[in-house]
N, C-alpha and C positions, 0 to 999 in steps of 0.2 A: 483632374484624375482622382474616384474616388480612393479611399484607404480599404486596402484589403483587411479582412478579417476573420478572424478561426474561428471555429462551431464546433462544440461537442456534439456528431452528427448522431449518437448511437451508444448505446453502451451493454455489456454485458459478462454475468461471470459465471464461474462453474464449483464447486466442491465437492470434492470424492464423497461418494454415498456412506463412507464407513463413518457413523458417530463416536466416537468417544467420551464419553460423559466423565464426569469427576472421579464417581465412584470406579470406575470403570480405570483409571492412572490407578488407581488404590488395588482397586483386585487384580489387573490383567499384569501389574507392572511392580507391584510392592511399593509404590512411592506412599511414604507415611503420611499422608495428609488426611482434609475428609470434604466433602460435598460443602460443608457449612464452613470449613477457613476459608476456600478457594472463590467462594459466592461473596463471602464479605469483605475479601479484600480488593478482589478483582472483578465482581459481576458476570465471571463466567462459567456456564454450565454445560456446556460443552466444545466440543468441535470436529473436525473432521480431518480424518489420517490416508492417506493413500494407502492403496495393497500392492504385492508387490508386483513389481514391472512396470509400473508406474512410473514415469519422469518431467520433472518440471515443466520441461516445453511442451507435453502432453494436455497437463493444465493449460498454458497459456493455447493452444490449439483450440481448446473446448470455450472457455470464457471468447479468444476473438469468434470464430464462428457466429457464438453470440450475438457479438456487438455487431458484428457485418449486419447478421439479419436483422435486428433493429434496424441498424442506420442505411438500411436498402443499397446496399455496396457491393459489389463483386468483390473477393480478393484483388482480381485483375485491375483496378483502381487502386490499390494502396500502394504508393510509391517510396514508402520509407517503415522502417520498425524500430521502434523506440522501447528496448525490454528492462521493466526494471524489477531485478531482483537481489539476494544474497544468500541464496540455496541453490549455486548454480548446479548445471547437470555436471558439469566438468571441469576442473581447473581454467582450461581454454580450450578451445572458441570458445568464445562468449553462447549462450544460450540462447540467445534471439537468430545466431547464427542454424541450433538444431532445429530452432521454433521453425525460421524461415523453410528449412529443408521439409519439415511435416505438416507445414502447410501448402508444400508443392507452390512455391514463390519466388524462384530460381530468379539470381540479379535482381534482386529489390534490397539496399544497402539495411542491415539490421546493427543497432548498436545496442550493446546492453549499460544500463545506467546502475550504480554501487551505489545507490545514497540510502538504502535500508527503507526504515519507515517512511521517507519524505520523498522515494523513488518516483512513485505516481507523481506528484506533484512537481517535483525536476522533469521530469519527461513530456508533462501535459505544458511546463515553459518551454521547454525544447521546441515541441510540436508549434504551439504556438508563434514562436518564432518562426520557424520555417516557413507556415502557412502562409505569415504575413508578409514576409519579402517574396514571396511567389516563385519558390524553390520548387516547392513541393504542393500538390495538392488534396494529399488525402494520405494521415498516416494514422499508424498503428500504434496505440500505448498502450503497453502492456504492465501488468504487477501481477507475478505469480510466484510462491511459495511453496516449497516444500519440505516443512518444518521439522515432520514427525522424522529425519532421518538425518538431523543433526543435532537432538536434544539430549542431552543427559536422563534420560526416562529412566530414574532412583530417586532414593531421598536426597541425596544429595547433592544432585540437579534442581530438586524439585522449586526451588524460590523464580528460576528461569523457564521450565519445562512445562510447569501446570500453563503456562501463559498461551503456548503458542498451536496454531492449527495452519491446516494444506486447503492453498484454494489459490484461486485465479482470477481477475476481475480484467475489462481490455474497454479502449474504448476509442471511437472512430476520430478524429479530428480531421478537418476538412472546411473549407473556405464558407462564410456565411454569406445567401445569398445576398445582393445589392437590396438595399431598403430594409432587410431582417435585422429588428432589433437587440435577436438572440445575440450570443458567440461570449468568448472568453473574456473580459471585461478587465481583469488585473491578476498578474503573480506574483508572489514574491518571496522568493529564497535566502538563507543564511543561511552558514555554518559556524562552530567552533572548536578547531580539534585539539585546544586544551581540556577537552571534555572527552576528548577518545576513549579515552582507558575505562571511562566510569560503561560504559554498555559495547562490549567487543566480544571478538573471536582471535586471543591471542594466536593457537597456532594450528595447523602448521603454515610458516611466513618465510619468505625468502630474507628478512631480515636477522635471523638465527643463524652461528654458522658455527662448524663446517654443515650441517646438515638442516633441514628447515622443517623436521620432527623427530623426536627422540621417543623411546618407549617410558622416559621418566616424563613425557608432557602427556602422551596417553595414560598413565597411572595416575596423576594429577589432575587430570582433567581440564587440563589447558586446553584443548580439543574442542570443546564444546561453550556455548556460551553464558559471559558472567555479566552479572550488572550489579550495580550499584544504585539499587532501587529508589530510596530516600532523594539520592539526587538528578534521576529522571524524574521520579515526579515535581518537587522543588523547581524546577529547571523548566519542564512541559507547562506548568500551569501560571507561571511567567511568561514563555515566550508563545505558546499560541496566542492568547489574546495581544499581544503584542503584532505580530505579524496580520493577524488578523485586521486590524486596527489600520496596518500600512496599502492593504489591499482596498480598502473601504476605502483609504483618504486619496488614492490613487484613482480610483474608479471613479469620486466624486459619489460615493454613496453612504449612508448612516447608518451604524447597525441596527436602526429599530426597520430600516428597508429589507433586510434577510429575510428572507422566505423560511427558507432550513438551513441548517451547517449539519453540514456532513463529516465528525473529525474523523484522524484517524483512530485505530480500534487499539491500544494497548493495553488500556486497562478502564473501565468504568468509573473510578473512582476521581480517574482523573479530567475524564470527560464533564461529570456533573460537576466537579471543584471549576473547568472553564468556564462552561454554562453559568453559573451561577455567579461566579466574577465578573460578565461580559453581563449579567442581569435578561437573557434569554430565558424564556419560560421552556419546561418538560417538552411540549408538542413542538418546539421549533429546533431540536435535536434527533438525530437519528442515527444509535447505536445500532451495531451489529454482533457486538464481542460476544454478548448473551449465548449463543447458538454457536459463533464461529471460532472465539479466541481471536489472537492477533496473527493476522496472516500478510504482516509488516506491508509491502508496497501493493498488497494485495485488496487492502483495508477500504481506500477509496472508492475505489470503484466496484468493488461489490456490495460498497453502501449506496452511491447511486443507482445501482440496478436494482437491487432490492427497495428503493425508495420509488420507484417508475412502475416497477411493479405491485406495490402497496400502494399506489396512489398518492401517496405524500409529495411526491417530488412531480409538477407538471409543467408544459407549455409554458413561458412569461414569469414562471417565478425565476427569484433572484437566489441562486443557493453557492453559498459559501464552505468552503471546504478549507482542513487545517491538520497539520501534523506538525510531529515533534519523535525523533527520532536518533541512533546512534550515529555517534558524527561529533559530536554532536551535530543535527542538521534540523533544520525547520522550514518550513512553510505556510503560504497560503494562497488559495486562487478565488476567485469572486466571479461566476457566472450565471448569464443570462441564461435560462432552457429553454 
């Protein structure tokens, strides 16, 4: 009996049409920064905000759509939803719960996945697994954000805020046919939450008591998110090429076999510091922060799309993909297109 195996059958994302540019945090919002800090430390020039009425699962509706039509799929085929985000629409349900309601998907089981920036990556293992014990045969990964309506947008946010942008990315997974070379080839996950505190959203937390927000944590700005930047970057540019490394020795492949890596999108600087420790040349990397910001679980797969659509990313190449996020959590997946 052969061994079943998963295929990224399809991919696709979506970003609200409103840009936000540097300058644009500085005029529209008083955050004290300028166009030239936020480029040099971060490599980012802008992104993209929703208007209002706008909700998370609205993105992730527009990004799958997407990926359906790439990957020539009915809704009416996809038997599971895998959502990963950490901008939910609602304390609970989970999000993949509203997704599934606005895409008119009624009993198709939606679970949403909390792993922040390594969500894609957890969920594309997820799927993977399903497909291959033959559970399931066609699901939904989703990574969608929406940033702009949990940022501290002041100066005094601004070391977290200038970071991050609204977007969607989703993409088909589904059985690879018998003899198809393609499909998922290795993943591989960690955590360590002796790292929690360095990149969180202290409150409001059912862990606080008697109540699980105060107006002295909204004064404070406990509400919104902090990090401890020095030590995500420290931390990301150790363990991607690490995990990385574990996916390669797993799959039975050599990094000079990559086609592209696709990491995730937090900041540039930390992207070219991996690059360049893994000894990968400029053309065999493909950012997206330039334009979009970090649109955490979102990151992936609107790098793949946008790489299918530029033509970077084709048929038979081998492309590698890598995050490093709060959790601490990390990954990486190694596949065939």
């Amino acid at each position: 009996m052969s061994k079943l195996r998963s295929k990224i059958l399809g991919v696709g994302y979506y970003v609200p049409p409103r840009v936000v540019t540097n300058d644009d945090l500085v005029k529209n919002y008083g955050i004290d920064t300028t166009d030239e800090w936020i480029q040099q430390r971060t490599g980012i020039k802008e992104r993209h905000f929703v208007d209002a009425g706008v909700t998370n699962a609205d993105l992730g509706v527009e990004a799958s759509t997407r990926a359906l039509a790439a990957a020539g799929v009915q809704k009416g085929e996809i038997d599971f939803i895998l959502y990963a985000t950490l901008s939910q629409d609602h304390e609970f349900p989970g999000t993949g719960c509203f997704f599934q309601a606005k895409m008119g998907m009624p009993g198709v089981p939606a679970m949403d996945i909390r792993n922040q920036c390594t969500g894609f990556l957890y969920g594309l293992s997820m799927a993977d697994a399903l497909i291959r014990t033959g559970q399931y045969k066609k699901i939904l990964v989703i990574g969608a954000e929406m940033h702009s309506r949990g940022l501290e947008l002041n100066t005094r946010g601004r070391d977290v805020s200038v970071l991050f942008g609204d977007g969607a990315g989703a993409a088909v997974v589904g059985l690879a046919p018998a003899g198809d070379e393609s499909g998922i080839l290795s993943v591989k996950l960690h955590a360590d939450g002796n790292f929690a505190k360095e990149l969180w959203l202290e409150a409001p937390g059912c862990s606080f008591h008697p109540t699980r927000m105060t107006h002295e944590m909204i004064d404070d700005g406990r509400i919104f998110p902090q990090m401890n930047g020095k030590a995500v970057f420290v931390n990301a540019v150790r363990r991607m090429p690490e995990v990385l490394a574990e996916s390669l020795e797993s799959a039975g492949k050599e990094l000079s076999d990559i086609d592209l890596l696709v990491p995730h999108q937090a900041n540039l600087r930390i992207n070219e510091a991996v690059a360049k420790g893994l000894g990968l040349s400029e053309d065999k990397v493909f950012n997206t922060i330039q334009r979009f910001g970090n649109t955490t679980a979102a990151t992936i797969p609107i790098g793949l799309s946008e790489a299918v659509a530029q033509g970077k990313l084709k048929p038979g190449m081998l492309v590698a993909m890598v995050a490093f996020g709060s959790g601490f959590t990390w990954g990486s997946a190694l596949v065939r297109w």
